[in-house]
KEMARZA-837106 format. One record per residue (C-alpha): residue number from 1; x, y, z. Coordinates in steps of 0.05 Angstrom, whole numbers, plus 32768, in hexadecimal, padded with zeros to 4 digits. Each point is the difference from the previous one (the first is absolute). Layout:
{resi NUM	c1 X	c2 Y	c3 Z}
...
END
This chain:
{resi 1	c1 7EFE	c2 7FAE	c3 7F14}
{resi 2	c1 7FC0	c2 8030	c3 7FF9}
{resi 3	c1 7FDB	c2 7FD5	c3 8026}
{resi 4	c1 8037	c2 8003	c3 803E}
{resi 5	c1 800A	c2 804F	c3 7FED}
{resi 6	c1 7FB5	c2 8004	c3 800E}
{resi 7	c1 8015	c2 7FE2	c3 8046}
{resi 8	c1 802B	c2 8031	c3 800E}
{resi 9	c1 7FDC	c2 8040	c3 7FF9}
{resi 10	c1 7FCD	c2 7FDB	c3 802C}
{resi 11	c1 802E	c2 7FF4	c3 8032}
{resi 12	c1 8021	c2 8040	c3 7FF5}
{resi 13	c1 7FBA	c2 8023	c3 800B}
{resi 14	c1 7FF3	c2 7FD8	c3 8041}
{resi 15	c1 8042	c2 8020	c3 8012}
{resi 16	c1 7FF9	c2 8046	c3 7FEF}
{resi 17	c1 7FBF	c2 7FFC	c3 8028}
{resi 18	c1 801B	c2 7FDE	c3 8042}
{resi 19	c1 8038	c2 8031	c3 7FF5}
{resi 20	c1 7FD0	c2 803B	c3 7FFA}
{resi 21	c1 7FD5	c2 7FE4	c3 803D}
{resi 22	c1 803E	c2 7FF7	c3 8029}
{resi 23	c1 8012	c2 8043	c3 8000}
{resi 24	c1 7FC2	c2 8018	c3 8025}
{resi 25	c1 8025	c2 7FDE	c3 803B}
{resi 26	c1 803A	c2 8033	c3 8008}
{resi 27	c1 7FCA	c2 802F	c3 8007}
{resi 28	c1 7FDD	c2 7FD8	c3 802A}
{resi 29	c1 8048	c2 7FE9	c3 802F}
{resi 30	c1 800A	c2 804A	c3 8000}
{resi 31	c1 7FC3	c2 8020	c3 8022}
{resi 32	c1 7FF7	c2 7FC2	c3 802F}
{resi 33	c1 8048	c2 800B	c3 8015}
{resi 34	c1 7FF4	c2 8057	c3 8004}
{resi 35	c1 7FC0	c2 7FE8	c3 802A}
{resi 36	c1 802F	c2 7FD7	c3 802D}
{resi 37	c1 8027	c2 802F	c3 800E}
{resi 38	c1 7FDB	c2 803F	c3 800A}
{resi 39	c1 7FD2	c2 7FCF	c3 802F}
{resi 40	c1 803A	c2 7FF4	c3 8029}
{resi 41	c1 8024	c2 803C	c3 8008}
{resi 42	c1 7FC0	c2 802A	c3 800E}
{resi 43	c1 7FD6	c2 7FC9	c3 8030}
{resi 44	c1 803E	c2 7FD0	c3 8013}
{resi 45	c1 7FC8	c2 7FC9	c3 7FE0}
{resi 46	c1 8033	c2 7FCE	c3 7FDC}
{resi 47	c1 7FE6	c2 7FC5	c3 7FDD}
{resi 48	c1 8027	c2 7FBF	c3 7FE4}
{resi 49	c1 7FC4	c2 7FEC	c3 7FCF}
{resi 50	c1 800E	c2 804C	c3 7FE2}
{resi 51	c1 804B	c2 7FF2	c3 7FFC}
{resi 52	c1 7FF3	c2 7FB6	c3 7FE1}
{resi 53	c1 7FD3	c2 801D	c3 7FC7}
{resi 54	c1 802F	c2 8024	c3 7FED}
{resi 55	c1 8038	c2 7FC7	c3 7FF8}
{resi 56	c1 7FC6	c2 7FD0	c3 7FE6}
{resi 57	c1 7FFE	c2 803E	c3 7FCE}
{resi 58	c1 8046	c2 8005	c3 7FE4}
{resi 59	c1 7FFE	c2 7FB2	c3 8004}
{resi 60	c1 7FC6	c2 8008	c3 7FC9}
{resi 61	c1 8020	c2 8034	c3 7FDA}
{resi 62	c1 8043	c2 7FE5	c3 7FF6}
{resi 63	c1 7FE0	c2 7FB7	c3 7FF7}
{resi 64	c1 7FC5	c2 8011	c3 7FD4}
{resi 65	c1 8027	c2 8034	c3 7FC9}
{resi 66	c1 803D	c2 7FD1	c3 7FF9}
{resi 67	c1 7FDB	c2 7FEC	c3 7FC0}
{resi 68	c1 7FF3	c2 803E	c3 7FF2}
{resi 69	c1 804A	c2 8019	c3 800D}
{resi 70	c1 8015	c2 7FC9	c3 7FCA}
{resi 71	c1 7FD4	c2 8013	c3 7FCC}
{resi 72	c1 800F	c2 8044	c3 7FFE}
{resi 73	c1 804E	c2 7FEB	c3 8001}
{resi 74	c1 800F	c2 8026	c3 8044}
{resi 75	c1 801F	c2 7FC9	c3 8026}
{resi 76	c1 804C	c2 8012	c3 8008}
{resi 77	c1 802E	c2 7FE3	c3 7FD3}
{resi 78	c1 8049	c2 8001	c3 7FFB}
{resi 79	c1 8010	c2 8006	c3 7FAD}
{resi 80	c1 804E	c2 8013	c3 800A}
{resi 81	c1 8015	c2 7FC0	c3 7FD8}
{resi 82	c1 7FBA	c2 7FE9	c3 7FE6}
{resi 83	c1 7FF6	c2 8046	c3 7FE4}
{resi 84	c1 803F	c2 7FF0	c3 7FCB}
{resi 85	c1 7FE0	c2 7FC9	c3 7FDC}
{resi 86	c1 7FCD	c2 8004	c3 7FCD}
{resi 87	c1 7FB4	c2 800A	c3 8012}
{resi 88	c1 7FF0	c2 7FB9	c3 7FE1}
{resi 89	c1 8039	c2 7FE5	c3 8036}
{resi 90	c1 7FE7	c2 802A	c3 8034}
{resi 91	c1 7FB9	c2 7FE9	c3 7FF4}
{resi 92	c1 801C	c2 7FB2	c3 8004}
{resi 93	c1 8023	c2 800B	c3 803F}
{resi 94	c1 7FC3	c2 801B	c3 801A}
{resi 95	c1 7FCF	c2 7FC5	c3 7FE6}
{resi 96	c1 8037	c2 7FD7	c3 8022}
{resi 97	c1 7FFE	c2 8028	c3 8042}
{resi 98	c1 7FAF	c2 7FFD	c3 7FFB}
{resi 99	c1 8005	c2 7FB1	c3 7FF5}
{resi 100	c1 8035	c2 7FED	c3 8034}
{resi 101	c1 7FFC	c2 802E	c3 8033}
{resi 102	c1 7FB5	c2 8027	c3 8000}
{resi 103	c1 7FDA	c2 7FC1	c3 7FFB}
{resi 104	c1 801F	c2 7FCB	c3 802E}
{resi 105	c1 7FFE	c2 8040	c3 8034}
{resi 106	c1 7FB9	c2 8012	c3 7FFB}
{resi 107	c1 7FF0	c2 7FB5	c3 8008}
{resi 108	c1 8020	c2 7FF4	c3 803B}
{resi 109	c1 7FEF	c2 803C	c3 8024}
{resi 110	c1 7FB9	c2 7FE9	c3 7FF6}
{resi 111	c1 800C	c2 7FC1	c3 800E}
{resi 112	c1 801C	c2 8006	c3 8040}
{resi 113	c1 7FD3	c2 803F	c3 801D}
{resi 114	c1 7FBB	c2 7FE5	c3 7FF1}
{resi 115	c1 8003	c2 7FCB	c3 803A}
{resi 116	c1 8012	c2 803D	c3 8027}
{resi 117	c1 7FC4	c2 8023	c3 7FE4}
{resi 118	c1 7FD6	c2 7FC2	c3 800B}
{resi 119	c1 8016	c2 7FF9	c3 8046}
{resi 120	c1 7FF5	c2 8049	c3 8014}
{resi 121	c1 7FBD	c2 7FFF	c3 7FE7}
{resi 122	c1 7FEE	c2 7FB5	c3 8019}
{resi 123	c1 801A	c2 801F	c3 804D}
{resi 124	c1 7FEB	c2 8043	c3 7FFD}
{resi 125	c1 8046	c2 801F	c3 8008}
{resi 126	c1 8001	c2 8041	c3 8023}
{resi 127	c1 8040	c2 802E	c3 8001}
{resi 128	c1 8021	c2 7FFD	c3 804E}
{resi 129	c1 7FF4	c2 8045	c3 800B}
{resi 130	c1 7FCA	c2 8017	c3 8030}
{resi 131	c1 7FBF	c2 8019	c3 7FC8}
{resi 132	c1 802C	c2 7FDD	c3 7FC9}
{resi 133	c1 7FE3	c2 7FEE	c3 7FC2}
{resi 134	c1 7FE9	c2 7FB7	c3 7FE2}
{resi 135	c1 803B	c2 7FEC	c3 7FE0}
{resi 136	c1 7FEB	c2 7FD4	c3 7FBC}
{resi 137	c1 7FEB	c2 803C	c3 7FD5}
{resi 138	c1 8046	c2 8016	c3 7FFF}
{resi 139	c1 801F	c2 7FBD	c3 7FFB}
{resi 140	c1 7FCE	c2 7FF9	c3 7FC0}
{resi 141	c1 8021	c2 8039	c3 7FDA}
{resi 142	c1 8043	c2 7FD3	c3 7FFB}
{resi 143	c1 7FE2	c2 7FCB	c3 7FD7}
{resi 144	c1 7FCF	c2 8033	c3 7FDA}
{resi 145	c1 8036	c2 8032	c3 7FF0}
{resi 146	c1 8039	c2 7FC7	c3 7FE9}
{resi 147	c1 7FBE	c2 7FE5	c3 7FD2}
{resi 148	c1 7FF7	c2 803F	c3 7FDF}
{resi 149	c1 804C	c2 8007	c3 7FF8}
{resi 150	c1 7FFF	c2 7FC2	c3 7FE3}
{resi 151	c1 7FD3	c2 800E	c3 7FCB}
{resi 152	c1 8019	c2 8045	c3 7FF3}
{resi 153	c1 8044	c2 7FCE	c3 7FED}
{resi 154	c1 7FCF	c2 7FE0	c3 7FCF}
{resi 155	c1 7FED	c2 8036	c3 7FE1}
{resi 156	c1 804A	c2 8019	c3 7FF8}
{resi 157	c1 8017	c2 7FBC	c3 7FE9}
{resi 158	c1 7FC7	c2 7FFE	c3 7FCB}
{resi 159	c1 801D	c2 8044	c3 7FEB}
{resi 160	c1 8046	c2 7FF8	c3 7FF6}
{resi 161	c1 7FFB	c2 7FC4	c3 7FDC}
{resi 162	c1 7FCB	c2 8023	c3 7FCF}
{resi 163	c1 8038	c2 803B	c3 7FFF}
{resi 164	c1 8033	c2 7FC9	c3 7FE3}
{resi 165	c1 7FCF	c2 7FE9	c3 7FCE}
{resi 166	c1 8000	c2 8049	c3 7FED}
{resi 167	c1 7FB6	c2 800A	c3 800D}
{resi 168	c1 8001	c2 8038	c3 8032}
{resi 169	c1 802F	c2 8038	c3 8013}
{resi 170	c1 802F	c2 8004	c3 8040}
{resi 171	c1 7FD5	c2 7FE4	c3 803B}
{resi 172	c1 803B	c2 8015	c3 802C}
{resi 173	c1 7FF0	c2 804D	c3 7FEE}
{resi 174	c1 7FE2	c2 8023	c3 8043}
{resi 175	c1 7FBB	c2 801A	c3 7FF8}
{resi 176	c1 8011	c2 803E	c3 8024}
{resi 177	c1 8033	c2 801D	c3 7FD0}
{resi 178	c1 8020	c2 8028	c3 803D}
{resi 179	c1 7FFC	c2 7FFD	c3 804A}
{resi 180	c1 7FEE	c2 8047	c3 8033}
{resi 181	c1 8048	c2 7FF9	c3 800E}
{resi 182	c1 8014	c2 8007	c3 7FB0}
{resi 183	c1 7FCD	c2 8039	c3 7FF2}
{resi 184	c1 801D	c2 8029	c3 803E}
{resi 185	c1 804B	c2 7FEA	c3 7FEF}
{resi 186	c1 7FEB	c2 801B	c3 7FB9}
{resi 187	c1 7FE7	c2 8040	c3 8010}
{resi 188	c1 8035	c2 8011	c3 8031}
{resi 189	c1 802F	c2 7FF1	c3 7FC6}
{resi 190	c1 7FDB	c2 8029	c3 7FD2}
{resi 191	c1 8007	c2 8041	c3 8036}
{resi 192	c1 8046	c2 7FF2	c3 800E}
{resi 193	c1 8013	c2 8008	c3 7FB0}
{resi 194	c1 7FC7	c2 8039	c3 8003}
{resi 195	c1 802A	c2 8022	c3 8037}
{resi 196	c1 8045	c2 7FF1	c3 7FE3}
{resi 197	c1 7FED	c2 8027	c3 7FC0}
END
């Protein structure tokens, strides 16, 4: 199990960094898409490569950080019954939900896109639109994205078993202790009681 612990902060790592790396994107979706638009309404120069970029973009970003999301326990979840059981249940519904669902998912979404991929690239797909964009790159985040998901599953697997074995604490906990919405909820609370006293 330390061996396959090991694993997972190296995964975990490779993670954190795409995560990290991805996030240079929004900034990078966000000017292109300011650009667009100040372009436009101040020339009337419009431009469908501009506008693709920017999909291609939030294709990467919501791809890419999947991983990421998992890691750091921010995918939704729905706890109103699971929430009632013990953590050691929760924890084997969730190995079960990795095993059964996660998996067999990841492989067929790769399975089935990288002929797409493959074909794109082999044909030189370009997007319909008049100054379009090759096409392949962003069919090549599927495959890459659902891989690091994959192994982001891994690492959580390799976790929650080692968290039955009683070797490390919750791996369900959320790195970030509490969201922007929680702080600002808190500190609107906190002047409400100020004000009612």
């Amino acid at each position: 199990m330390t061996a396959l612990l090991k694993l997972s902060k190296l995964i975990d790592a490779l993670s954190e960094r795409v995560g990290r790396w991805t996030s240079w994107l929004v900034l990078a979706a966000v000017l292109i898409s300011a650009g667009n638009a100040v372009v436009r309404k101040a020339f009337s120069i419009g431009s469908n490569a501009f506008l693709e970029i920017q999909w291609y973009l939030f294709a990467a970003v919501f791809l890419l950080a999947a991983g990421y999301t998992m890691m750091r326990q921010e995918h939704v979840k729905i706890d109103v019954i699971l929430g009632k059981f013990s953590k050691r249940t929760q924890i084997k519904v969730e190995i079960f939900g990795i095993i059964v669902f996660l998996f067999p998912f990841v492989i067929a979404v790769i399975t089935l896109v990288t002929p797409l991929v493959i074909k794109a690239y082999v044909t030189g797909e370009m997007s319909s639109n008049a100054g379009g964009l090759v096409r392949w790159p962003v069919y090549a985040l599927v495959p890459i994205g659902f891989t690091l998901l994959g192994l982001q599953g891994v690492s959580e697997l390799i976790k929650r078993f080692a968290f039955l074995q009683g070797l490390i604490d919750d791996p369900t906990k959320r790195h970030q202790q509490k969201s922007a919405e929680e702080e600002l909820a808190e500190v609107i609370r906190a002047r409400e009681e100020g004000a009612a006293k």
